[in-house]
matplotlib code that plots the C-alpha trace (Angstrom):
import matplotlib.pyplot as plt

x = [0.0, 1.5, 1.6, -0.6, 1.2, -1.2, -0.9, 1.1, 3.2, 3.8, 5.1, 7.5, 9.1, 9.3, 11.5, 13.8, 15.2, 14.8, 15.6, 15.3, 12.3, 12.2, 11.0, 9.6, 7.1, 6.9, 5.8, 3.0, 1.3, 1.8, -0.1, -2.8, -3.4, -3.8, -6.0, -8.1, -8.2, -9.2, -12.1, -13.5, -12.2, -11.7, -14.4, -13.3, -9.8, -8.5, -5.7, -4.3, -3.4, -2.7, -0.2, 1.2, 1.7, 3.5, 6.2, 6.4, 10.1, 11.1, 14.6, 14.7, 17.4, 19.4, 19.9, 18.8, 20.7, 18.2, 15.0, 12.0, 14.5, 16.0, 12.5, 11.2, 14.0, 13.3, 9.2, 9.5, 12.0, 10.0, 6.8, 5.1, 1.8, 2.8, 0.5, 2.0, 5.6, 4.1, 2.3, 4.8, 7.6, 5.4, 5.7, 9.4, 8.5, 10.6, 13.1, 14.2, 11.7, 10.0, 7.1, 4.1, 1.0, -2.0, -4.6, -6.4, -3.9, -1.3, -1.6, -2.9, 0.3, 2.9, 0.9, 0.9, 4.2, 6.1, 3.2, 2.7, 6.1, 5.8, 2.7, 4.1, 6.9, 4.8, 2.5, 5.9, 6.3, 3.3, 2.8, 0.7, 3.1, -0.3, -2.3, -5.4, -5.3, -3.7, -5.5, -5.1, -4.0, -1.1, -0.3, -0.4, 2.1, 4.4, 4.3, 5.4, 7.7, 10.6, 12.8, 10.6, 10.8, 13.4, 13.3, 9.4, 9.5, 6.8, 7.4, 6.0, 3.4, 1.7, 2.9, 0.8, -2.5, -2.3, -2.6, -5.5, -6.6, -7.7, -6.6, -3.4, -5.6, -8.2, -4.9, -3.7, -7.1, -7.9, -4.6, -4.6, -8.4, -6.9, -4.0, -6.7, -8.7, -6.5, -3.9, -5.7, -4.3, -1.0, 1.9, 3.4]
y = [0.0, 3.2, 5.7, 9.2, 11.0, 13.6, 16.8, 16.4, 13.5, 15.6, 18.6, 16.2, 15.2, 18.5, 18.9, 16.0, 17.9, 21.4, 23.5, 27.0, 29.0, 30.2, 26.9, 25.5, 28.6, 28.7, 24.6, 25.9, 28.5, 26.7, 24.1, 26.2, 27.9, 24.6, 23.3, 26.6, 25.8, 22.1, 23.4, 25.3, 22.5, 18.9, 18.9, 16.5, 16.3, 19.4, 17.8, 15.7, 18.9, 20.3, 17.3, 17.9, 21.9, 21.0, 18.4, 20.3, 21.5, 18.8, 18.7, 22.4, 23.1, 20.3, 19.7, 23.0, 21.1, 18.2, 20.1, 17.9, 15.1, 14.1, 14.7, 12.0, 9.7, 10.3, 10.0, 6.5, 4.8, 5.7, 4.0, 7.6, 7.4, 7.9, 10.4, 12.7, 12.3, 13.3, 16.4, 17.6, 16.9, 18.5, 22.0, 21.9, 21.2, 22.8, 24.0, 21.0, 17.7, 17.0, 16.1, 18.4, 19.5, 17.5, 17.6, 20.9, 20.1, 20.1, 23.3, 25.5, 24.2, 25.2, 28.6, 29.6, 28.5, 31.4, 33.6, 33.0, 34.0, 37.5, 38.3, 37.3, 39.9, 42.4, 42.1, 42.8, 46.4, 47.1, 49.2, 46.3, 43.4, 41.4, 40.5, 41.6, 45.3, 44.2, 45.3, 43.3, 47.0, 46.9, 43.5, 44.0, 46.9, 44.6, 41.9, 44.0, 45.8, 43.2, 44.0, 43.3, 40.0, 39.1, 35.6, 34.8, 34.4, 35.8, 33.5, 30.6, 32.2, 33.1, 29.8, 28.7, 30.6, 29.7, 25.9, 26.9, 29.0, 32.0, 35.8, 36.4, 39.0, 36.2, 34.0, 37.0, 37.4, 34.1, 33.4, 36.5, 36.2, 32.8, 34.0, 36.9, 34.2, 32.4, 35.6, 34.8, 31.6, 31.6, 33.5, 35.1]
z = [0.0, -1.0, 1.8, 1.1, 4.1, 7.0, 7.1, 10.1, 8.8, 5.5, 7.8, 9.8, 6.4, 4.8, 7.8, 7.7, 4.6, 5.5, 8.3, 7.0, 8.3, 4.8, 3.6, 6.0, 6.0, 1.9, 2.1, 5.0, 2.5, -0.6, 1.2, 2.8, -0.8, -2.2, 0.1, -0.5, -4.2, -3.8, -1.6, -5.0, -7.4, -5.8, -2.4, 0.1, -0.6, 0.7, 3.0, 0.2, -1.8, 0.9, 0.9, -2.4, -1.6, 1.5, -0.3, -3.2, -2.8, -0.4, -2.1, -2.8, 0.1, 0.3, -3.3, -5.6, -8.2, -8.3, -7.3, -8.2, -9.6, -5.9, -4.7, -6.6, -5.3, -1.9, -2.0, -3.7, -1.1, 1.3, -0.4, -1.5, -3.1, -7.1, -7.6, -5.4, -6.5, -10.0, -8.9, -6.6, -9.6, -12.4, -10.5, -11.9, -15.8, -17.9, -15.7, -14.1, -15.3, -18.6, -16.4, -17.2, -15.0, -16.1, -13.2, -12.3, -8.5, -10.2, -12.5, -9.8, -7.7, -10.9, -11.4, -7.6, -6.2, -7.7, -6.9, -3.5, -3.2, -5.2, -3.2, 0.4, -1.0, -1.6, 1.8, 3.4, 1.5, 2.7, 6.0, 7.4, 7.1, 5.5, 2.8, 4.1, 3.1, -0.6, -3.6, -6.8, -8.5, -5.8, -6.6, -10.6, -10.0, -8.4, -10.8, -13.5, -11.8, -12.7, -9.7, -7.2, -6.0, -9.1, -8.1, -8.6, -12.3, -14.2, -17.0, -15.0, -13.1, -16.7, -18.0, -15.0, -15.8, -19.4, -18.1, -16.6, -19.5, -16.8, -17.7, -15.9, -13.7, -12.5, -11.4, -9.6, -8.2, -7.0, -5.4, -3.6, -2.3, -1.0, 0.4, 2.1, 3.3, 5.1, 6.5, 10.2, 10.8, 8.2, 9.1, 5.6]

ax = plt.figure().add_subplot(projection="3d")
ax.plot(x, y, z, "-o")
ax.set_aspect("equal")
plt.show()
């Protein structure tokens, strides 16, 4: 029986390879965005993207080299469900895996990794230190300022909300109405 990991269990993995609060932290929204979406897209299975959002950079630290490649390595010795080990790979297609998105999950997870970065960037510009107060005209302004946030490519997030065929605006939209949504109980 291939193991589909907790929440819990998923968190106490993602630590066994990292130790930076950095990504630790990135893993927990990732995760809690994901979850969000599969509320509106896959009912019922909230925790198990919730999963895949949490693992999806489990190698990213230790080997940057390797990122979704070692991943896969490590998920299948210890008996990972396959489906997870493609969706949390398929985040990395075309930078470092051949392996495209395919389900809705797994799209939403390659468009919103990058973003949820560039928006938690952002919230910390902001007088407030949050999301909450964040308009998607302040957001838009920091996505096409190139500077900002250098290291959240663009290129994938509207890569990503091509897969989903959604206006680059509704992407924005959605993932930051998440992100709103769940700024109570998520640190950014």
């Amino acid at each position: 029986m291939a193991w589909v990991p907790t929440v819990e269990e998923a968190r106490e993995y993602l630590a066994e390879y990292n130790e930076e609060e950095f990504h630790l932290r990135h893993g927990e929204i990732v995760g809690a965005v994901l979850g969000a979406f599969a509320a509106e897209f896959d009912p019922g299975r909230e925790e198990y993207w919730q999963v895949v959002g949490l693992l999806h950079d489990l190698d990213f630290e230790k080997w940057p080299q390797e990122h979704c490649v070692k991943s896969q390595q490590l998920m299948r010795e210890r008996g990972m469900e396959e489906s997870i080990i493609h969706a949390t790979a398929s985040h990395g297609w075309g930078l470092t895996v051949d392996i495209a998105p395919e389900s809705t999950m797994e799209k939403i997870l390659f468009a919103v990794d990058e973003l949820t970065g560039l928006i938690g960037a952002a919230a910390l510009m902001r007088p407030s230190k949050s999301v909450s107060d964040m308009e998607l005209k302040s957001l838009k302004k920091k996505y096409k300022d190139k500077k900002f946030a250098a290291g959240c490519s663009r290129e994938v997030i509207q890569k990503g909300a091509e897969l989903l065929n959604w206006p680059l605006d509704e992407l924005l939209e959605r993932t930051l109405q998440k992100m709103k949504d769940l700024a109570p109980t998520l640190e950014l």
